[in-house]
C-alpha angles and dihedrals in degrees: 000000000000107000139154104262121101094241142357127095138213114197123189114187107194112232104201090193085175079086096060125099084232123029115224123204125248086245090050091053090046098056097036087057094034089053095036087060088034091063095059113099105226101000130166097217121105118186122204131233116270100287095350104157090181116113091029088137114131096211092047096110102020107149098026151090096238129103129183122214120215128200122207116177137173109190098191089058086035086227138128146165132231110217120189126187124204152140097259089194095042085055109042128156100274089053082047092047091050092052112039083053086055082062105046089050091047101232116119118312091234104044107131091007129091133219 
């Protein structure tokens, strides 16, 4: 999303799941994403409610660490779109790097990084 603000990002990725051997549901897609980032121990990850519009704001989280997931689904097309919101400037690669590596190691998502 192209805006006039001087950071902040919002991403969607379409998922055609029309495509896939087994449809899932939107609300399968949901709580397989929502327990997937619930299960990790000082993320930085928040992920919104089913259809929930509300935070799409692209400065929400600008200057910090933090990003919200969004689910959209339409079951009859069998289709649905994946929107993040982030700061892409508070984030960064080298904030990514950091922490991707934390969990890899297996130590807490948010040692050496800040919220």
């Amino acid at each position: 999303m192209v805006g006039h603000f001087r950071q902040g990002m919002i991403v969607t990725v379409p998922l055609p799941l029309w495509t896939l051997a087994k449809i899932p549901t939107g609300a399968a897609v949901h709580a397989c994403i929502a327990d997937h980032y619930a299960a990790i121990a000082g993320g930085f990850v928040e992920v919104a409610p089913l259809g929930d519009t509300s935070g799409l704001d692209p400065e929400q989280y600008n200057d910090t660490n933090r990003m919200r997931l969004h689910v959209f689904a339409n079951d009859k097309t069998a289709q649905a779109a994946l929107i993040a919101v982030y700061d892409n400037l508070g984030k960064g690669a080298s904030g990514a790097a950091v922490q991707n590596l934390n969990l890899m190691l297996g130590v807490a998502a948010n040692t050496s990084l800040a919220a």
